[in-house]
C-alpha positions in Angstrom: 13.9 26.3 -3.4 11.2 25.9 -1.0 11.7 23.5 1.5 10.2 19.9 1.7 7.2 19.6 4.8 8.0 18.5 7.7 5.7 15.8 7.6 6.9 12.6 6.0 5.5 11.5 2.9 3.0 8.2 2.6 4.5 5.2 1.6 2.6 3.9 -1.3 2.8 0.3 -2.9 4.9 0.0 -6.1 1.2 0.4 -8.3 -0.1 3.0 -5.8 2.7 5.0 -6.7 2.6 4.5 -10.2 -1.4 5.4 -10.5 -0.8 8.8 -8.8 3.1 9.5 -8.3 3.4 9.7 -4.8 2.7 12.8 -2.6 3.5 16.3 -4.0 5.9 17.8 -2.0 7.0 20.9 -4.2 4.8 23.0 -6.6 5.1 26.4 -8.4 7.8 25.3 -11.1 10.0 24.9 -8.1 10.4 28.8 -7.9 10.9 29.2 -11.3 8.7 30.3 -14.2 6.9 27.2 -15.6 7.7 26.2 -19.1 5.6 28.3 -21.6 5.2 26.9 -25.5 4.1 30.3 -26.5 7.7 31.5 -26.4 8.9 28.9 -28.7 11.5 30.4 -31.6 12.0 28.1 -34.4 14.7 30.4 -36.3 16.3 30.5 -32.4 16.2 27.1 -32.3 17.9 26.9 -35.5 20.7 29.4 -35.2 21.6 27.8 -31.5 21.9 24.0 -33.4 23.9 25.4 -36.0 26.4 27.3 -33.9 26.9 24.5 -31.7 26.7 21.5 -33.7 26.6 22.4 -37.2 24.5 21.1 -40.6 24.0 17.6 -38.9 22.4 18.9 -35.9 20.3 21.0 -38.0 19.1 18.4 -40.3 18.0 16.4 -37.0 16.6 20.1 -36.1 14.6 20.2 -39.1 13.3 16.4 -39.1 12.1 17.1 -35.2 10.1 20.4 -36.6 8.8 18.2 -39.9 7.3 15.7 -36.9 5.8 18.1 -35.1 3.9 19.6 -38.1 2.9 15.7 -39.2 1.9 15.3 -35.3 -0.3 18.8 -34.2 -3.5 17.7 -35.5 -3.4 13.8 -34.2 -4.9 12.6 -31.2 -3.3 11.9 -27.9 -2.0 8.4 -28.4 -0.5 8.8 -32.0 1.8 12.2 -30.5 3.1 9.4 -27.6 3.8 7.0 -30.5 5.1 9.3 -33.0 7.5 11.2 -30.0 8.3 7.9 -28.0 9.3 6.2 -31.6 11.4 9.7 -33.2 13.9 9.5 -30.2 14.1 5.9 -29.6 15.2 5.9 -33.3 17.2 8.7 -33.6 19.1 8.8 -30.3 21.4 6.3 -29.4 22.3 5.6 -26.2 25.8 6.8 -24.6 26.4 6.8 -20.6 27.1 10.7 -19.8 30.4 10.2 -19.0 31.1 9.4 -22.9 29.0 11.9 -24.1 29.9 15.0 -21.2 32.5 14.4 -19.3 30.0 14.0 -16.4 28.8 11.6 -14.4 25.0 12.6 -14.2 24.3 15.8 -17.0 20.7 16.2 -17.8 20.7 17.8 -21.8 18.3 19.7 -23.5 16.6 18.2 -26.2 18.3 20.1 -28.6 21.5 19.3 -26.9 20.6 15.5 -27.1 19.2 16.0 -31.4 22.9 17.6 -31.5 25.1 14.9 -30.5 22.3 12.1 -31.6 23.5 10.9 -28.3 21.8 10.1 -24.6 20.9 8.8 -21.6 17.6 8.1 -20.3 17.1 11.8 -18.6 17.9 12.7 -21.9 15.2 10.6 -23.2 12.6 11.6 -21.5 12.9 15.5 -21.2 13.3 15.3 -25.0 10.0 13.4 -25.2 8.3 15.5 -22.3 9.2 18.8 -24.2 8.1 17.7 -27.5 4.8 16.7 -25.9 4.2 19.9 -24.4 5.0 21.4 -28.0 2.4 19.4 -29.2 -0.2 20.8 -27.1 0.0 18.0 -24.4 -0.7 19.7 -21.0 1.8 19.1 -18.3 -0.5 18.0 -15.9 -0.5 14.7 -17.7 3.0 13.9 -18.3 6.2 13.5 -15.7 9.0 12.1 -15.4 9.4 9.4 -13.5 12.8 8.5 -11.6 13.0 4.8 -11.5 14.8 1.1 -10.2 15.1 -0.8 -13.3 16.2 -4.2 -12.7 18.1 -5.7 -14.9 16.9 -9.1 -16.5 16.5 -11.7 -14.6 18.7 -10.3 -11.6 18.7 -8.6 -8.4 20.7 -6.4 -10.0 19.2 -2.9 -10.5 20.1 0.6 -12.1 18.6 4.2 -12.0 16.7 5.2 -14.5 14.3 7.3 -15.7 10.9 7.2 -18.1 8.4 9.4 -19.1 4.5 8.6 -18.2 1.7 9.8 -19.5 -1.3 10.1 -17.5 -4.9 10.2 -19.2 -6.5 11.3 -15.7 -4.6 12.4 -12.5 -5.6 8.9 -10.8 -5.3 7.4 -14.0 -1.9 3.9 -14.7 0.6 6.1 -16.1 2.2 4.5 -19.8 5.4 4.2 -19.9 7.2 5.8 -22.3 10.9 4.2 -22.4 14.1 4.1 -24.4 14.7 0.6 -23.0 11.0 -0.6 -24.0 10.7 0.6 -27.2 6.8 0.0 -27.0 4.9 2.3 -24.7 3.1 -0.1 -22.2 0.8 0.5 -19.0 3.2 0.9 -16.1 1.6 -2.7 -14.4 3.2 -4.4 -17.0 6.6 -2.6 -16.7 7.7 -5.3 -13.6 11.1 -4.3 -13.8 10.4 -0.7 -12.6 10.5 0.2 -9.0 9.4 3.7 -9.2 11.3 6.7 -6.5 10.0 9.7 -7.1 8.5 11.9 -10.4 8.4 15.4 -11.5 7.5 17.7 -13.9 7.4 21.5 -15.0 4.4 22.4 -12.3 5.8 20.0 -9.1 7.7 17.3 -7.7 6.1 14.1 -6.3 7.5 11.6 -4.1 6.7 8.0 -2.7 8.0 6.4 0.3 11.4 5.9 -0.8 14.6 6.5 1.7 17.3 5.6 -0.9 19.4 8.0 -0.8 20.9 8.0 -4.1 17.3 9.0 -5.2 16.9 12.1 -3.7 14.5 14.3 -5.9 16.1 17.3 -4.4 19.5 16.5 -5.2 18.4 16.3 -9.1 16.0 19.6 -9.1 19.3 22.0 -10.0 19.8 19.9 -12.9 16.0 20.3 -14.2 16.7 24.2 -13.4 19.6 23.6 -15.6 18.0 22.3 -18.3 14.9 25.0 -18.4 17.8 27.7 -18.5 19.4 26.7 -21.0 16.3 25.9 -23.4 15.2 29.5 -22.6 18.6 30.9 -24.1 18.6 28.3 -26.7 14.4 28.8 -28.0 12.5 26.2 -27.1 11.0 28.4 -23.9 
C-alpha cells in the first residue's frame, strides 16, 4: 500500500466534506487492479452461490440478474432507486458478529444475497457493485464511512452509506439501509461523515478518530475485490 503524504489533510466542514469527500490521499485502486465489469461471469456467479449457499441463494442470484436486465436501459436515478430499494428489501440486517463470527467482516455481494443477511458495509458494496454493473462509473459513487447518531441522542455509531455523486463537486445522495429513501446528504443531519472510498481512491476529511482510520479498513476492501474475482463478479 502506498503510504499516506506527509502533509496533513484539510479539515473540511461537515457539508464541505460531503460535497467533495475530503482530500484524496490514495489512488490507483490502492495497488491493486481496479474493478473491471467486463470480466463479469454470470454462470460463475451462479455455480459459486450454489456451492456455497445452495437453491436459496441462487434464487436471490437470479432475482439480482432479473433487476439488472429490468434496470440497464433506465436512467441514472431509477438504477439508484431500483438498487437502493432491491437490498433494503431483501437484506435484513444482522450485526457481523451473528452473521460471521467477526467483529467487523466486509462481504461480497453475493456473500450478503447468500445469507440474505448484513451490515451496512455490506449494504453499500452490494449497492456500489451493482451500480458499476449497471454501467454507473465509479467516479460517481463511494462509499462513505460515517457517525450516525442515533435519535435524538449524543449517542453515535459507525456506519457506512453509499453516495452518489452527479458531478465531482456535486451534494452526494445518500443511499442508506437505515433511510430507506435516498435523500441529498444536507438533509441526512444525523451523519457526521469520516472518510470515503471507492474502487479508483480513498478520500479523507479532517477527522483524528481513531476508530475511523481509512487505512485500517483498506485490507478488508482488498478482501472483498479478491474474493469477487474468484467468485465472478470481477
Amino acid at each position: 500500500m502506498p503510504a499516506l503524504s506527509s502533509q496533513h489533510p484539510p479539515k473540511f466542514s461537515r457539508r464541505q466534506f460531503l460535497a467533495t469527500a475530503g482530500a484524496l490521499l490514495l489512488g490507483a485502486g490502492f495497488g491493486i487492479h481496479p474493478i473491471k465489469a467486463s470480466a463479469f461471469d454470470p454462470q460463475r456467479l451462479r455455480q459459486s452461490m450454489q456451492q456455497l449457499y445452495g437453491q436459496a441463494g441462487l434464487a436471490v442470484l437470479e432475482e439480482w440478474f432479473t433487476l439488472l436486465q429490468q434496470l440497464q436501459n433506465q436512467d441514472v436515478q431509477a438504477k439508484l432507486r431500483g438498487v437502493n430499494d432491491f437490498f433494503n428489501r431483501r437484506i435484513r440486517w444482522v450485526d457481523d458478529i451473528q452473521v460471521w463470527g467477526q467483529e467487523d467482516y466486509w462481504a461480497t455481494p453475493l456473500e450478503t444475497m447468500g445469507k440474505g443477511q448484513g451490515d451496512c458495509e455490506d449494504y453499500s458494496i452490494a449497492k456500489y457493485i451493482t451500480l458499476k454493473q449497471l454501467s454507473v462509473s465509479s467516479q460517481y459513487l463511494r462509499m462513505i464511512y460515517v457517525r450516525a447518531r442515533i435519535g435524538r441522542s449524543q449517542i453515535t455509531q459507525a456506519h457506512m452509506v453509499l453516495g452518489y455523486y452527479s458531478t465531482p463537486d456535486a451534494e452526494p445522495l445518500v443511499l442508506d439501509n437505515i433511510v430507506p429513501s435516498i435523500t441529498p446528504a444536507s438533509q441526512r443531519t444525523d451523519l457526521d461523515p469520516l472518510f470515503s472510498f471507492n474502487s479508483d481512491g480513498l478520500w479523507a476529511g479532517g477527522s483524528s478518530e481513531s476508530r475511523a482510520d481509512p487505512l485500517a479498513r483498506l485490507s478488508r476492501w482488498r478482501s472483498v475485490i479478491e474474493r469477487m474475482q474468484t467468485q465472478g463478479f470481477i
